[in-house]
N, C-alpha and C positions, 0 to 999 in steps of 0.2 A: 545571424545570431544562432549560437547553438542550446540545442536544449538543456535544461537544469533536469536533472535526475534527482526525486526522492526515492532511497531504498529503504524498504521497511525491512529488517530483519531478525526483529526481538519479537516475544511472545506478548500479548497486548494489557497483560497484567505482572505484576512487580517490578515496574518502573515505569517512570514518566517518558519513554522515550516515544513510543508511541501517540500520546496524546500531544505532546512537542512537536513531533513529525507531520501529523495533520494540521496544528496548527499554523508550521513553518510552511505547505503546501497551500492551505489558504491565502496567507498573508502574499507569497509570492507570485500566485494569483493574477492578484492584484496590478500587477507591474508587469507581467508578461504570462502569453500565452504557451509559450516556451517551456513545458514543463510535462514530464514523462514521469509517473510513477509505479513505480518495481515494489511485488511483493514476493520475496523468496525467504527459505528456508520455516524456522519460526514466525518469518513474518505474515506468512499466511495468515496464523489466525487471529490477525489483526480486521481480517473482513471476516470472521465465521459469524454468524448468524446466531441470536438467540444465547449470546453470552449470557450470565449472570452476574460480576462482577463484587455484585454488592455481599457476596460469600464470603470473599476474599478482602472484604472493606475497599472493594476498587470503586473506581468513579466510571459510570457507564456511556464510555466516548463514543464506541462504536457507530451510533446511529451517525456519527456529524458528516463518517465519510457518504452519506447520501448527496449532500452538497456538494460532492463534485461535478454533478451533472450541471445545479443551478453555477457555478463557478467555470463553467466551459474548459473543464478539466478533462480531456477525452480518453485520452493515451494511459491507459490504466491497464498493468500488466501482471501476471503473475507466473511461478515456475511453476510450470505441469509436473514436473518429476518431484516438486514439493509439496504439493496436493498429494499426488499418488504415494507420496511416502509414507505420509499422513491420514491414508481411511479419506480424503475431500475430496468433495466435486467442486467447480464453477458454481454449480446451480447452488451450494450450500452459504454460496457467500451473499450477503449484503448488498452487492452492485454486480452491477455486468461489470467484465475482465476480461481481458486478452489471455489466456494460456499461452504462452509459449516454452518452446524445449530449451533448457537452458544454455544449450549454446546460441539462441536465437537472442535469450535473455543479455547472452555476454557481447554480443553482438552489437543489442541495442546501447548496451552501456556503453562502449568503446565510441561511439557515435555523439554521446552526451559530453557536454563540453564542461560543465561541472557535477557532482557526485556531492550527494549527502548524507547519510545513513544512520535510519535510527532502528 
């Protein structure tokens, strides 16, 4: 069986894609252990730490990616080169994460046997 890939790639407020995105990572879970998720571009800061959300009348989701650990979701990765493009560290995010260089990142996707991106 090959792994399902979530990519986050949107900014984690003015749209639901993000809060969608964790949810569909959840849910599929459930059904397999098989599952690798990618945080690159804007999607970084869908894990920054100490959002505010409720400024912008958003719904404050962020905390739910803590549940990946109780969900035996391991494989959590993010682009180093989109952090640093960014002013981020690893350490500013919400969970532990793999950095890797984005050709590591393209790497891993190419490995993934389905792709889904929010």
């Amino acid at each position: 069986m090959t792994e399902t890939a979530f990519i986050f790639h949107t900014p984690p407020h003015g749209s639901a894609a993000g809060r969608e995105g964790l949810d569909a990572v959840l849910a599929c879970s459930a059904l397999t252990d098989e599952i690798a998720v990618f945080f690159i571009g804007d999607g970084v800061y869908q894990l920054l730490a100490g959002q505010q959300p409720a400024a912008v009348l958003g719904r404050d989701y962020a905390a739910t990616f803590k549940l990946f650990a109780l969900y035996d979701i391991e494989q959590v990765y993010v682009c180093a080169e989109d952090l640093t493009a960014r002013g981020l560290t690893a350490e500013q995010l919400l969970i532990p994460v793999q950095p890797l260089s984005r050709h590591q990142v393209q790497g891993k996707l190419a490995a993934c046997g389905a792709k889904l991106m929010f």
